[in-house]
PDB file of the backbone (N, CA, C, O) and the ligand in Angstrom, with CONECT records:
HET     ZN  A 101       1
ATOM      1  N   UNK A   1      96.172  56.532-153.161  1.00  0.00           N
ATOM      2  CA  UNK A   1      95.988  56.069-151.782  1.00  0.00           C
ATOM      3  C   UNK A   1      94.754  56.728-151.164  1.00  0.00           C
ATOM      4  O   UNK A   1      93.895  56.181-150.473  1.00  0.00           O
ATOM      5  N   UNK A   2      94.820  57.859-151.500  1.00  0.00           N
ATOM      6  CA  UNK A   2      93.331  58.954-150.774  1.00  0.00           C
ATOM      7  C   UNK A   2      92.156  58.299-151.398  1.00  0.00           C
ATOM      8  O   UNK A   2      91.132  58.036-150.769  1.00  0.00           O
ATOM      9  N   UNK A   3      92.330  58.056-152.602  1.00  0.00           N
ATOM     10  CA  UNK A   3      90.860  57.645-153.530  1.00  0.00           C
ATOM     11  C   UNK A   3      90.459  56.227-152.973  1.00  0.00           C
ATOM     12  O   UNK A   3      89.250  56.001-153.019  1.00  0.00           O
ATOM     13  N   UNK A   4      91.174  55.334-152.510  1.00  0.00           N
ATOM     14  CA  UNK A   4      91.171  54.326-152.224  1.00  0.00           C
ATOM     15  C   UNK A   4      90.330  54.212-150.544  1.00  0.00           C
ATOM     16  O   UNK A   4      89.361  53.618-150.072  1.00  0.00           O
ATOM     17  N   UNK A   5      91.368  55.156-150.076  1.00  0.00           N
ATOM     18  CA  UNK A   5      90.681  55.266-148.851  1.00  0.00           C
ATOM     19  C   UNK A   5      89.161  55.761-148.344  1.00  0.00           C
ATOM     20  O   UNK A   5      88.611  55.453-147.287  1.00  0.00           O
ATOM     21  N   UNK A   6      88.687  56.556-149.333  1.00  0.00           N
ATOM     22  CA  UNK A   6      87.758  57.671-149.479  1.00  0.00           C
ATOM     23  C   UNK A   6      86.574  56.382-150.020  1.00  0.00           C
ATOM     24  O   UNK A   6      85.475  56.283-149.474  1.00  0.00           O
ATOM     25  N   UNK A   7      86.853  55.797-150.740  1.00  0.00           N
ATOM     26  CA  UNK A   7      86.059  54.762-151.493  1.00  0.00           C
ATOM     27  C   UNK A   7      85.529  53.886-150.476  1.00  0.00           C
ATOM     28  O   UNK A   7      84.321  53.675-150.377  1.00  0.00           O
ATOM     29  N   UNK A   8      86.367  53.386-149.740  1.00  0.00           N
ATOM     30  CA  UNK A   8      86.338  52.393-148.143  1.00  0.00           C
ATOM     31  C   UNK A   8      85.911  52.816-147.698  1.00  0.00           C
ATOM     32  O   UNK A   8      84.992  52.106-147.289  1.00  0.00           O
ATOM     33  N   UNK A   9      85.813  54.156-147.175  1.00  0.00           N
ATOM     34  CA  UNK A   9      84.709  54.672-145.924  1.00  0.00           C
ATOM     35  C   UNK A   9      83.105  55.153-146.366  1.00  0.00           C
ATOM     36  O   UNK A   9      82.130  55.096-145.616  1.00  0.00           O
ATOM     37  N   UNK A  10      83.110  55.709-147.997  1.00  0.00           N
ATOM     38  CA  UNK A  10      82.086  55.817-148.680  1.00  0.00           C
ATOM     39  C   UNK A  10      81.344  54.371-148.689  1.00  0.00           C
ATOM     40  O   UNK A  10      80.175  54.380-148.304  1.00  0.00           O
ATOM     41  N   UNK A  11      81.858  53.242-149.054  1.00  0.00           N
ATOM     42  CA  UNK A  11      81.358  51.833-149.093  1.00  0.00           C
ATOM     43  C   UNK A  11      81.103  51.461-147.503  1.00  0.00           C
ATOM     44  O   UNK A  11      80.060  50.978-147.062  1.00  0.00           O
ATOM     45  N   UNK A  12      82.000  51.712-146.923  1.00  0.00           N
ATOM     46  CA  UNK A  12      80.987  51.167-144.967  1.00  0.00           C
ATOM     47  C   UNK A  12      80.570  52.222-145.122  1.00  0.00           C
ATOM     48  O   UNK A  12      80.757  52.191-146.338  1.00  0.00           O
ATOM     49  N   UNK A  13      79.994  53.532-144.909  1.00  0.00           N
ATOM     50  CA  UNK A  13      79.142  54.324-144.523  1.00  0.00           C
ATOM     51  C   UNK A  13      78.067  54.023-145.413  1.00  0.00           C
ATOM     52  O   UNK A  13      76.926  54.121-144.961  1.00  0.00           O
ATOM     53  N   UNK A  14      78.258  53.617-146.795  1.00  0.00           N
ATOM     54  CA  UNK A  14      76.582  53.118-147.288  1.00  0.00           C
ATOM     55  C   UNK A  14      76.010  52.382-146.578  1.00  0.00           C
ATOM     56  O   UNK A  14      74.915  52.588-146.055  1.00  0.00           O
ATOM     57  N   UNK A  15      76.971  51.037-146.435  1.00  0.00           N
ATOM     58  CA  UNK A  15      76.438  49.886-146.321  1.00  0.00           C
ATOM     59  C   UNK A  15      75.861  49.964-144.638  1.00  0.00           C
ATOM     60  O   UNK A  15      74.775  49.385-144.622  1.00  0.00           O
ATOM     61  N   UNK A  16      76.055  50.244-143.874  1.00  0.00           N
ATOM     62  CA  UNK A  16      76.097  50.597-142.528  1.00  0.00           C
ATOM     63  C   UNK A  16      74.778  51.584-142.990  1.00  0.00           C
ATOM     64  O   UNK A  16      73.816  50.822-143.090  1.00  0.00           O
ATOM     65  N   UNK A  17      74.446  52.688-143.242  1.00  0.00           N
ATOM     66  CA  UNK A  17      73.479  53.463-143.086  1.00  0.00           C
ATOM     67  C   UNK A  17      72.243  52.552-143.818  1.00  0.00           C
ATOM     68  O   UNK A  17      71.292  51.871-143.436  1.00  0.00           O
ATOM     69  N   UNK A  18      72.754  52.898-144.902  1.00  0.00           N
ATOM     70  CA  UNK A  18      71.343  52.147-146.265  1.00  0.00           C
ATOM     71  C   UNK A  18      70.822  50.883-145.946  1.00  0.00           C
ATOM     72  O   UNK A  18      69.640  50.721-145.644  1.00  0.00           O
ATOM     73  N   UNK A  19      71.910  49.697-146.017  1.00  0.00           N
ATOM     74  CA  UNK A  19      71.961  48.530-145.674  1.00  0.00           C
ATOM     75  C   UNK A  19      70.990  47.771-144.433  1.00  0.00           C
ATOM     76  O   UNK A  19      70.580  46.610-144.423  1.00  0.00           O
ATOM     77  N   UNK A  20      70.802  48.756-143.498  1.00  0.00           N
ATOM     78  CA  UNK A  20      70.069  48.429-142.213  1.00  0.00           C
ATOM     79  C   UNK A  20      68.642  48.332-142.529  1.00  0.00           C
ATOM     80  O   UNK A  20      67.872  47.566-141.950  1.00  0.00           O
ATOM     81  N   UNK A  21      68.237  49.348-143.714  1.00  0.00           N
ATOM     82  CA  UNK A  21      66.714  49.118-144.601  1.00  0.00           C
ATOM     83  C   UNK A  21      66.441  48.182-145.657  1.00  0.00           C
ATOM     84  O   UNK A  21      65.575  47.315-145.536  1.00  0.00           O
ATOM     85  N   UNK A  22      67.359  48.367-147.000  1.00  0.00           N
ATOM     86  CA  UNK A  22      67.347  47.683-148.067  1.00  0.00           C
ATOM     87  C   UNK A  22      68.572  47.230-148.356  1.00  0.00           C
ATOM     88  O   UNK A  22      69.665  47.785-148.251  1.00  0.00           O
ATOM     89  N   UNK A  23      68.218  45.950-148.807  1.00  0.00           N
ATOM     90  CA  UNK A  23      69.635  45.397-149.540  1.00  0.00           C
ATOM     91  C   UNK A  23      70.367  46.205-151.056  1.00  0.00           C
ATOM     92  O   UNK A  23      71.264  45.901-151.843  1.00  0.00           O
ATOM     93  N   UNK A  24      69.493  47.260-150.917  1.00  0.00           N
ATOM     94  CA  UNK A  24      70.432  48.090-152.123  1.00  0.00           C
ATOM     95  C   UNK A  24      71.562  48.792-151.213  1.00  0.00           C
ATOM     96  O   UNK A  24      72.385  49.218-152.024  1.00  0.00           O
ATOM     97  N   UNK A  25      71.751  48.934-150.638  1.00  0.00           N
ATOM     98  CA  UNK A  25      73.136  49.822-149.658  1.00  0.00           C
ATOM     99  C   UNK A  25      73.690  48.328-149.945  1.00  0.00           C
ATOM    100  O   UNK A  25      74.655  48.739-150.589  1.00  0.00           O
ATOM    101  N   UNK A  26      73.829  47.111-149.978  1.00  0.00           N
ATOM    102  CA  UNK A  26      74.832  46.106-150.023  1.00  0.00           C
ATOM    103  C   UNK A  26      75.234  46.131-150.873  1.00  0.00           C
ATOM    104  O   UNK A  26      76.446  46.091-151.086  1.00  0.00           O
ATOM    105  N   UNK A  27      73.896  46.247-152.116  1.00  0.00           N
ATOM    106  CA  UNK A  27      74.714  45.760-153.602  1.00  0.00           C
ATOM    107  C   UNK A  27      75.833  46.793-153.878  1.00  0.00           C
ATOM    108  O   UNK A  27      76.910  46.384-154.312  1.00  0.00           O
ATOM    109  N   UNK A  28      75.528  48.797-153.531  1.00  0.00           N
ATOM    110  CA  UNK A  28      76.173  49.541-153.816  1.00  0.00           C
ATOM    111  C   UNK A  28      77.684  49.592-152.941  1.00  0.00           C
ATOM    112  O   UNK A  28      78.740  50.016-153.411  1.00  0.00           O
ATOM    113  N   UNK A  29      77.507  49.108-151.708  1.00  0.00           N
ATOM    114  CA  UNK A  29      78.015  49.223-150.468  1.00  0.00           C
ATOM    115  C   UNK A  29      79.223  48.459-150.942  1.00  0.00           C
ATOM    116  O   UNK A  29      80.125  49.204-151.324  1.00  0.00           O
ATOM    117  N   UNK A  30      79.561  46.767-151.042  1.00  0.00           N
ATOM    118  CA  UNK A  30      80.006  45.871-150.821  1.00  0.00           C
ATOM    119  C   UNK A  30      81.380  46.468-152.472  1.00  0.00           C
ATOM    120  O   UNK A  30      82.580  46.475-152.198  1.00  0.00           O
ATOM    121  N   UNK A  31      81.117  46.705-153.331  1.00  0.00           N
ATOM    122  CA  UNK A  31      81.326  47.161-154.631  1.00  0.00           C
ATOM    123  C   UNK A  31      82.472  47.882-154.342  1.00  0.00           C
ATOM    124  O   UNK A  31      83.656  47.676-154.612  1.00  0.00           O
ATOM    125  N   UNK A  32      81.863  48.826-153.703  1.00  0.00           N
ATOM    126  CA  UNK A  32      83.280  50.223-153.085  1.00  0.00           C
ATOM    127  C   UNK A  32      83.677  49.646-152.072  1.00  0.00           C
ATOM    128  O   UNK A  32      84.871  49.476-152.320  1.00  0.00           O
ATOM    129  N   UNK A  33      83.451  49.165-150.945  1.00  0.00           N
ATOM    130  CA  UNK A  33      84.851  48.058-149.982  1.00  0.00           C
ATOM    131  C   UNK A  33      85.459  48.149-150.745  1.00  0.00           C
ATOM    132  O   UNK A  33      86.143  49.157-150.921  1.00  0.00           O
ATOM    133  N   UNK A  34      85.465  47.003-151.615  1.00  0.00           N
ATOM    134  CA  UNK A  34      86.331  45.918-152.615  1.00  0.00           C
ATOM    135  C   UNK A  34      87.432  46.631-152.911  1.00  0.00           C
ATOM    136  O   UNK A  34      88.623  46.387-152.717  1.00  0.00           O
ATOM    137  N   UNK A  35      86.524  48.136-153.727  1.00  0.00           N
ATOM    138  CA  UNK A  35      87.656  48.702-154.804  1.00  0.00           C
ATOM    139  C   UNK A  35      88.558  49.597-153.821  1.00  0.00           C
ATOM    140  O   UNK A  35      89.742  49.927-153.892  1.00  0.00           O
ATOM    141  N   UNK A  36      87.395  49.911-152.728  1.00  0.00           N
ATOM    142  CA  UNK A  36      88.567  50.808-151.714  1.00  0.00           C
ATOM    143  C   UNK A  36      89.927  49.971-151.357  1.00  0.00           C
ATOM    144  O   UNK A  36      91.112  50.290-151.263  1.00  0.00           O
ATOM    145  N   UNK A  37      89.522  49.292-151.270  1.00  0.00           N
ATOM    146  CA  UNK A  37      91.070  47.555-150.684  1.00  0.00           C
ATOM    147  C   UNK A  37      92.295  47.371-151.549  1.00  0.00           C
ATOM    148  O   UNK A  37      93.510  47.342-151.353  1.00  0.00           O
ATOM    149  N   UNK A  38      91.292  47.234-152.828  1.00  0.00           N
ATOM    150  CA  UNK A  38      92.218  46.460-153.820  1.00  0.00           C
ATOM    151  C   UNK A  38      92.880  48.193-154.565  1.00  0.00           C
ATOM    152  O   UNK A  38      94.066  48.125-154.886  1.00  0.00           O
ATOM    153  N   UNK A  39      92.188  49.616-154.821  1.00  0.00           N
ATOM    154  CA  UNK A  39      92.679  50.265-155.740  1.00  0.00           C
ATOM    155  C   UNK A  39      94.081  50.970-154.859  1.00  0.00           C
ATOM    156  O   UNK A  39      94.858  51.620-155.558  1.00  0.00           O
ATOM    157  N   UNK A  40      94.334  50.870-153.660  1.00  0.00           N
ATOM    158  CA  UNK A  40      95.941  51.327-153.106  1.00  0.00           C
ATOM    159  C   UNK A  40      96.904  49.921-153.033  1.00  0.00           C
ATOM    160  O   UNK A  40      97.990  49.845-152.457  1.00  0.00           O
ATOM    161  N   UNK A  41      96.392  49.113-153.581  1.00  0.00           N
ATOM    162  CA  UNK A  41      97.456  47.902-153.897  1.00  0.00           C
ATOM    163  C   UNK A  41      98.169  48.043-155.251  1.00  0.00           C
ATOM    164  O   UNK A  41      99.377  48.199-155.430  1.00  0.00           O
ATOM    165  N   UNK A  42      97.001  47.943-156.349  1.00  0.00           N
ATOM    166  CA  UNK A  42      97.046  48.825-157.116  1.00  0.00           C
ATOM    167  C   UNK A  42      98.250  49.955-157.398  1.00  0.00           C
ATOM    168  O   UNK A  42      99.237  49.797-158.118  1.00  0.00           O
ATOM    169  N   UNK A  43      97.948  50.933-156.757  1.00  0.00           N
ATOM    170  CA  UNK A  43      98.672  52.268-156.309  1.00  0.00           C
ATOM    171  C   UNK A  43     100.165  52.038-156.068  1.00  0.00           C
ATOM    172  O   UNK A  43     101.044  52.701-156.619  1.00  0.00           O
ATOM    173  N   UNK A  44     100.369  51.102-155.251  1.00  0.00           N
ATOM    174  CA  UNK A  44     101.474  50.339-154.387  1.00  0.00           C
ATOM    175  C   UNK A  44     102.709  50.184-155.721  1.00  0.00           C
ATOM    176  O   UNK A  44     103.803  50.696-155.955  1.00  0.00           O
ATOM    177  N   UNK A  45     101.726  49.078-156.457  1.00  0.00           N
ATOM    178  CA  UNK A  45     102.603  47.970-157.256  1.00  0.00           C
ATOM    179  C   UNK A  45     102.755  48.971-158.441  1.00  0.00           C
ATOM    180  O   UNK A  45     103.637  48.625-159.227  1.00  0.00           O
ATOM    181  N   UNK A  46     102.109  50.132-158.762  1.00  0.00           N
ATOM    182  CA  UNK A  46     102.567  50.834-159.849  1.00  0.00           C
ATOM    183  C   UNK A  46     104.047  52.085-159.185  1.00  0.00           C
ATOM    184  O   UNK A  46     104.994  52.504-159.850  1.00  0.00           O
ATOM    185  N   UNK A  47     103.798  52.307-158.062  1.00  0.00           N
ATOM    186  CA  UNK A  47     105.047  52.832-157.587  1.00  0.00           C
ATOM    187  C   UNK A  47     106.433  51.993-157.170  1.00  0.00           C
ATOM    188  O   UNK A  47     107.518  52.567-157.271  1.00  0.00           O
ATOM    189  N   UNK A  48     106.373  50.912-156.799  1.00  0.00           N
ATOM    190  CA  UNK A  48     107.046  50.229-157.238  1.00  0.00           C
ATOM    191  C   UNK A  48     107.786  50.392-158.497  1.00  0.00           C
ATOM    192  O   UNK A  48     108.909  50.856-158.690  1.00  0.00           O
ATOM    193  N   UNK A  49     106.974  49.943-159.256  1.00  0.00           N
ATOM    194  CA  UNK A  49     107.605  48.758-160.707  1.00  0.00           C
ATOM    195  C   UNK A  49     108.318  51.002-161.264  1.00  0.00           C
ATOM    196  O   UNK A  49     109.477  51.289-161.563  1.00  0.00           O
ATOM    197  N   UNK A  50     107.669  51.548-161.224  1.00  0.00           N
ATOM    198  CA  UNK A  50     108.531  53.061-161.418  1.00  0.00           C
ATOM    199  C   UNK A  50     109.871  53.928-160.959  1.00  0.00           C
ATOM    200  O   UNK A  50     110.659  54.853-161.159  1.00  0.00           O
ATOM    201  N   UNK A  51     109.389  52.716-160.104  1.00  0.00           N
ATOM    202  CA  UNK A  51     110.839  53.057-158.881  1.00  0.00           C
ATOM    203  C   UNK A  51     112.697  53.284-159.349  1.00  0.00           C
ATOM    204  O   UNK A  51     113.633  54.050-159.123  1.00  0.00           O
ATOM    205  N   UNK A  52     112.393  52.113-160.075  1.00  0.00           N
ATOM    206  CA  UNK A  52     113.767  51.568-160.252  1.00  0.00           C
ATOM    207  C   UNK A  52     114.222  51.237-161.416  1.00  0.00           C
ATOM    208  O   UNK A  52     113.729  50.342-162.102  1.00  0.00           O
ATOM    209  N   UNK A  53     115.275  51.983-161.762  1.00  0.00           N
ATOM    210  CA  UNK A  53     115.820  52.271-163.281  1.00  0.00           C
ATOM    211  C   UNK A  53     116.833  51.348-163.593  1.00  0.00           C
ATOM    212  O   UNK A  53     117.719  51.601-162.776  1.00  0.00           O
ATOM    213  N   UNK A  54     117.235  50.361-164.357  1.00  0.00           N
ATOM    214  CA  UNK A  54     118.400  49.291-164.708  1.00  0.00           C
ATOM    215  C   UNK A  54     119.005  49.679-166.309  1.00  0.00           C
ATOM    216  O   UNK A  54     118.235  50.296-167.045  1.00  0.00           O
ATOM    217  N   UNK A  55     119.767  49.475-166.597  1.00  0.00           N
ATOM    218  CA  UNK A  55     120.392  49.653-167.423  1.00  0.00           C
ATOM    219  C   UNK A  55     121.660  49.246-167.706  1.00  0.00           C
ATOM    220  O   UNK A  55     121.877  48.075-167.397  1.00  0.00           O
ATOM    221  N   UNK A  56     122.765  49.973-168.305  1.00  0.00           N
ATOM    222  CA  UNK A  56     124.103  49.805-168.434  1.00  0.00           C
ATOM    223  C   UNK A  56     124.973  51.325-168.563  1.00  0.00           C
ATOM    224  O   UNK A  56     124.506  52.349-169.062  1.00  0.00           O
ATOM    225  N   UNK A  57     126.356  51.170-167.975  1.00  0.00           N
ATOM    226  CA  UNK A  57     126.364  52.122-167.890  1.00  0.00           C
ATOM    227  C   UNK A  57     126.909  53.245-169.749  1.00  0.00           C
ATOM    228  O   UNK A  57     126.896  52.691-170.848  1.00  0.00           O
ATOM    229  N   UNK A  58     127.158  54.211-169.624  1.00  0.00           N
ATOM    230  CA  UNK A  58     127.404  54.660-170.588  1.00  0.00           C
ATOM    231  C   UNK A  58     128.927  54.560-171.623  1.00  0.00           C
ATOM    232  O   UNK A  58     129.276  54.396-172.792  1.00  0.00           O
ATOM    233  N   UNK A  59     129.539  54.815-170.096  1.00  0.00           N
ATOM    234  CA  UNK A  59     130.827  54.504-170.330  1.00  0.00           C
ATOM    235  C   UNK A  59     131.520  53.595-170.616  1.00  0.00           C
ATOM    236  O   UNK A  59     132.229  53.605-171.622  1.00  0.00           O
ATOM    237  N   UNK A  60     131.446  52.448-169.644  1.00  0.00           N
ATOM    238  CA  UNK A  60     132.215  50.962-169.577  1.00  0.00           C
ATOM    239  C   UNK A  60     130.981  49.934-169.939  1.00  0.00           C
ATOM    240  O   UNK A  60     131.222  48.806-170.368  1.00  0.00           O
ATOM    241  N   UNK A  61     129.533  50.450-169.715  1.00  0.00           N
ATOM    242  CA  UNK A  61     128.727  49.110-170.059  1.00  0.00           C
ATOM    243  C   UNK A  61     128.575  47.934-168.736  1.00  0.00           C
ATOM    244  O   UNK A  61     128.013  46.846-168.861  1.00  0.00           O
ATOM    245  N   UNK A  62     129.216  48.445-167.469  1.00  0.00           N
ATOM    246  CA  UNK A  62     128.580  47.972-166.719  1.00  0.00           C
ATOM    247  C   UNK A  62     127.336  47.797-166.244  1.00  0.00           C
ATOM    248  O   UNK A  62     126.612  48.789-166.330  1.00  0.00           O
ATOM    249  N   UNK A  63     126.802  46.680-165.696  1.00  0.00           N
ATOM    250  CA  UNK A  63     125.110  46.884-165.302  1.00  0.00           C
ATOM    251  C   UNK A  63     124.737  48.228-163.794  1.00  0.00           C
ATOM    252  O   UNK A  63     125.443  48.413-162.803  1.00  0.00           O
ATOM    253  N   UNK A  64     123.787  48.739-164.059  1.00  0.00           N
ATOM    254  CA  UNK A  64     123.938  49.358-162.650  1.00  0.00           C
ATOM    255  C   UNK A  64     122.304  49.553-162.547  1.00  0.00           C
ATOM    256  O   UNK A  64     121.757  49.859-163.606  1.00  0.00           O
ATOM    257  N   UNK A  65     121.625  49.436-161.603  1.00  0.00           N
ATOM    258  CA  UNK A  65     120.235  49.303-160.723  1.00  0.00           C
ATOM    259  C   UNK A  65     120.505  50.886-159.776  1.00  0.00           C
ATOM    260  O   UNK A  65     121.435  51.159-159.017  1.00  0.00           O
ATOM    261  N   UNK A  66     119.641  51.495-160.065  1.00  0.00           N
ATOM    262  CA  UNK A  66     119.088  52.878-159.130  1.00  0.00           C
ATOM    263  C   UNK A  66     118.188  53.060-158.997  1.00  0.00           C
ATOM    264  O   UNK A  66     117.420  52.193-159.414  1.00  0.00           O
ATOM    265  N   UNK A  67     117.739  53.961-158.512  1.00  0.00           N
ATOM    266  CA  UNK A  67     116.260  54.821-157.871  1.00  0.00           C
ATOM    267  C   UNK A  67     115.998  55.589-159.071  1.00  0.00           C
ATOM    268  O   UNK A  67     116.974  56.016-159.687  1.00  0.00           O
ATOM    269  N   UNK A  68     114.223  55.955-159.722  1.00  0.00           N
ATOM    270  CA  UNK A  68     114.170  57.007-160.489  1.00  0.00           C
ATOM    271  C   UNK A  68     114.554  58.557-159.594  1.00  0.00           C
ATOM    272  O   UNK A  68     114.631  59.542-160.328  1.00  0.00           O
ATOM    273  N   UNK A  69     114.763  58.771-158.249  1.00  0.00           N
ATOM    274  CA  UNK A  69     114.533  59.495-157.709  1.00  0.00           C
ATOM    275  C   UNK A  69     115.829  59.865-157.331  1.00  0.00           C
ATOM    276  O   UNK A  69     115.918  60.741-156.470  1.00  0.00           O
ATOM    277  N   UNK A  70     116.976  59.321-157.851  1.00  0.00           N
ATOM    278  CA  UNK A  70     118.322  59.697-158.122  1.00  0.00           C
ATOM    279  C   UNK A  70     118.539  60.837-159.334  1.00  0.00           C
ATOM    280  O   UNK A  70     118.385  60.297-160.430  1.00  0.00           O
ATOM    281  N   UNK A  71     118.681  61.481-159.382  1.00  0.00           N
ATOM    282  CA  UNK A  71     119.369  62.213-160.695  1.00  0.00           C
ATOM    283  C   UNK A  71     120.361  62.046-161.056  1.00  0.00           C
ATOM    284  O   UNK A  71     120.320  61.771-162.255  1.00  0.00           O
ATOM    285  N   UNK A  72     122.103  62.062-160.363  1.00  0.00           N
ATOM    286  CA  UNK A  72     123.030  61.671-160.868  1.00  0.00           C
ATOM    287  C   UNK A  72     124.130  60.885-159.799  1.00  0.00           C
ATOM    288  O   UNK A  72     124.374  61.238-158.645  1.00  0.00           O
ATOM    289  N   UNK A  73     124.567  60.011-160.347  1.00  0.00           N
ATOM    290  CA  UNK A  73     125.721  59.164-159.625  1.00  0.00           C
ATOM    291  C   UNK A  73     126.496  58.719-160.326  1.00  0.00           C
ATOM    292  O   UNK A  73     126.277  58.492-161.516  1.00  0.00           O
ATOM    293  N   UNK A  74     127.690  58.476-159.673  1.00  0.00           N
ATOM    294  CA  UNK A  74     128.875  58.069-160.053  1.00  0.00           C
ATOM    295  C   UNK A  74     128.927  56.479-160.353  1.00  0.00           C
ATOM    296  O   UNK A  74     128.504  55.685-159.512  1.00  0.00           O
ATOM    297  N   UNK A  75     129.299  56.181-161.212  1.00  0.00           N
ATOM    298  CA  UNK A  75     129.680  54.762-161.908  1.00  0.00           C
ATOM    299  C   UNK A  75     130.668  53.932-160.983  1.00  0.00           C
ATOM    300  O   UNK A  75     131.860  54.156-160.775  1.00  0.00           O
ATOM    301  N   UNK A  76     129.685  52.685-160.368  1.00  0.00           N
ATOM    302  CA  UNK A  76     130.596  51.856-159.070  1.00  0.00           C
ATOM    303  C   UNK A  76     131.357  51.375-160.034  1.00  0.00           C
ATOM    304  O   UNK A  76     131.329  50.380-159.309  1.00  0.00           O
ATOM    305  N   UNK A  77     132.164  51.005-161.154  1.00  0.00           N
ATOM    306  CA  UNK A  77     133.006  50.184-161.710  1.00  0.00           C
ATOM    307  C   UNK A  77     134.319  51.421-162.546  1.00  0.00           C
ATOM    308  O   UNK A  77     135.517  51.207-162.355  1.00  0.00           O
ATOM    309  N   UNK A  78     133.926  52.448-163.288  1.00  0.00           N
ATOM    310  CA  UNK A  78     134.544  53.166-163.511  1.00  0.00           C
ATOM    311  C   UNK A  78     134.787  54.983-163.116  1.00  0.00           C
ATOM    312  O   UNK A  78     135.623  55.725-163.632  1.00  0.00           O
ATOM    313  N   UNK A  79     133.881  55.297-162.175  1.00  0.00           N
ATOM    314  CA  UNK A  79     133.579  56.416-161.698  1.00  0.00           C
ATOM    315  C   UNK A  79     133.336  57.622-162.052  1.00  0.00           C
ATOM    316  O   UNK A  79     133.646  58.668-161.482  1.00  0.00           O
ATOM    317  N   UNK A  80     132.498  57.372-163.474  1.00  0.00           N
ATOM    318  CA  UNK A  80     132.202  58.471-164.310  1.00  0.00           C
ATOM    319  C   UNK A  80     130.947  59.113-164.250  1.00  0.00           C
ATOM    320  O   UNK A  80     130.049  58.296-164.451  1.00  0.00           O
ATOM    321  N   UNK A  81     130.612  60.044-164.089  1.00  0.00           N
ATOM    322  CA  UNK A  81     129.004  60.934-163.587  1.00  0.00           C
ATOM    323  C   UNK A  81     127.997  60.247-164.855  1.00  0.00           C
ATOM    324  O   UNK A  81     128.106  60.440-166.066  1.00  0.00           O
ATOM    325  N   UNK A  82     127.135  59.511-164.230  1.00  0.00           N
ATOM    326  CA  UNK A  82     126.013  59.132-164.864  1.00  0.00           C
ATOM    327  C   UNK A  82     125.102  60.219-164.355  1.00  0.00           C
ATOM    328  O   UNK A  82     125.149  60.592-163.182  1.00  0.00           O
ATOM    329  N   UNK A  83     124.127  60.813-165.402  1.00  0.00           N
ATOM    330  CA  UNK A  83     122.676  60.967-165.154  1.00  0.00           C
ATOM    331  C   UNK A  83     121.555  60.620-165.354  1.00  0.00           C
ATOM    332  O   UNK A  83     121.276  60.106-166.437  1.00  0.00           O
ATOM    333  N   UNK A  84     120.548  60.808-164.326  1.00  0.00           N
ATOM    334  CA  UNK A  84     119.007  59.638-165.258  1.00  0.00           C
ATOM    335  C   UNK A  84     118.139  60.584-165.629  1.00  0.00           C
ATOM    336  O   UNK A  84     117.539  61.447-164.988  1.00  0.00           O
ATOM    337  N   UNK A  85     118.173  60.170-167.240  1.00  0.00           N
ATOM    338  CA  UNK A  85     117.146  61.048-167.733  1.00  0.00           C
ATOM    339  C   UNK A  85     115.836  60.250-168.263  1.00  0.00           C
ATOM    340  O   UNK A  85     116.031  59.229-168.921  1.00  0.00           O
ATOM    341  N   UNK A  86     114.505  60.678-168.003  1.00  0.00           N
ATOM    342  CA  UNK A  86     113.318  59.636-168.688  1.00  0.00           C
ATOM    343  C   UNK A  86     113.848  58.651-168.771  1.00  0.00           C
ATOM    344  O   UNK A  86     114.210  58.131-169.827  1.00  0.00           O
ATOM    345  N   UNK A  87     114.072  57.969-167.047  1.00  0.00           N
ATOM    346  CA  UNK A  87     114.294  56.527-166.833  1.00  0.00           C
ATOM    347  C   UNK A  87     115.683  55.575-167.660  1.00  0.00           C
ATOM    348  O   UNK A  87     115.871  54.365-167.536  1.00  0.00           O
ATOM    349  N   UNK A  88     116.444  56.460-168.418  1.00  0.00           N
ATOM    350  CA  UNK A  88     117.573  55.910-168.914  1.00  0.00           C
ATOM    351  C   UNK A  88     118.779  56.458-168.397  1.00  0.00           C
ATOM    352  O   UNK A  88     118.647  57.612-167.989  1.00  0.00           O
ATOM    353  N   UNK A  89     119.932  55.960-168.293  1.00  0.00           N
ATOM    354  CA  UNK A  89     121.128  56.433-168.173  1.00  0.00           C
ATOM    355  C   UNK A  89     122.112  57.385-169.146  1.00  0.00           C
ATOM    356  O   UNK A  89     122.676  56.738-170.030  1.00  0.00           O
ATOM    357  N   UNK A  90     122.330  58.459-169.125  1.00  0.00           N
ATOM    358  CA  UNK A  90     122.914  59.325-169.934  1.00  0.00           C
ATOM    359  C   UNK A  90     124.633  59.579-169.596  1.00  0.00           C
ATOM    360  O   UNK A  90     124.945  59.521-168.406  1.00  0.00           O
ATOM    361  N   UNK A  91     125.364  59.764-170.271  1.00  0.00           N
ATOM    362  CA  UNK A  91     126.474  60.177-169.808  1.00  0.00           C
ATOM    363  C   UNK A  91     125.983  62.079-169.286  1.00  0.00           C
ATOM    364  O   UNK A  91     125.102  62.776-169.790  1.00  0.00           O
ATOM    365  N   UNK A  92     126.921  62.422-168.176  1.00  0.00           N
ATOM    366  CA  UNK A  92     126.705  63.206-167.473  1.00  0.00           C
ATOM    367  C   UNK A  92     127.753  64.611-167.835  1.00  0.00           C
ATOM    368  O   UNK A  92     128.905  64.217-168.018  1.00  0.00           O
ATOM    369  N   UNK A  93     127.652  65.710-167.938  1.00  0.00           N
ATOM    370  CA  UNK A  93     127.826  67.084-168.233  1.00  0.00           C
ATOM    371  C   UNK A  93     128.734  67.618-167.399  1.00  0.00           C
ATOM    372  O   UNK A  93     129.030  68.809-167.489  1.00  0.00           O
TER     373      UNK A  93
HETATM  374 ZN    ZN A 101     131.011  52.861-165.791  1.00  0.00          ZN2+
END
């Protein structure tokens, strides 16, 4: 998100300073906008898709959907301590 942002203000501050003399502040300028815009979308959709762990459970084989940012919960169908380890479901200790 910082790199992204940092890129955006580096790209208007070229283009804005340089740009007012030579069209080289555009060519360099216009380049970093872009990537400033598009690289925290980027950023976005890879935290996302990391987010969220699916599986089955260990015990009964029910389906169950969580957070990677869960460590351990109880099984909504049979109520047995699941833990998430490297994004998989483990029976729990
Ligand atoms: Zn279960």
């Amino acid at each position: 998100m910082a790199v992204g942002l940092l890129l955006f203000i580096a790209g208007l501050v070229i283009s804005l300073t340089v740009g007012q003399s030579a069209s080289i502040g555009l060519i360099f300028g216009i380049p970093l906008l872009i990537a400033g815009l598009v690289l925290p979308l980027f950023m976005m959709r890879d935290l996302l898709q990391h987010n969220v762990v699916s599986g089955n459970c260990p015990y009964c084989d029910a389906p169950i959907k969580t957070s990677d940012a869960t460590i351990r919960l109880n099984c909504p169908n049979c109520k047995n301590l699941i833990e998430i380890r490297e994004m998989t479901l483990q029976r729990g200790e």
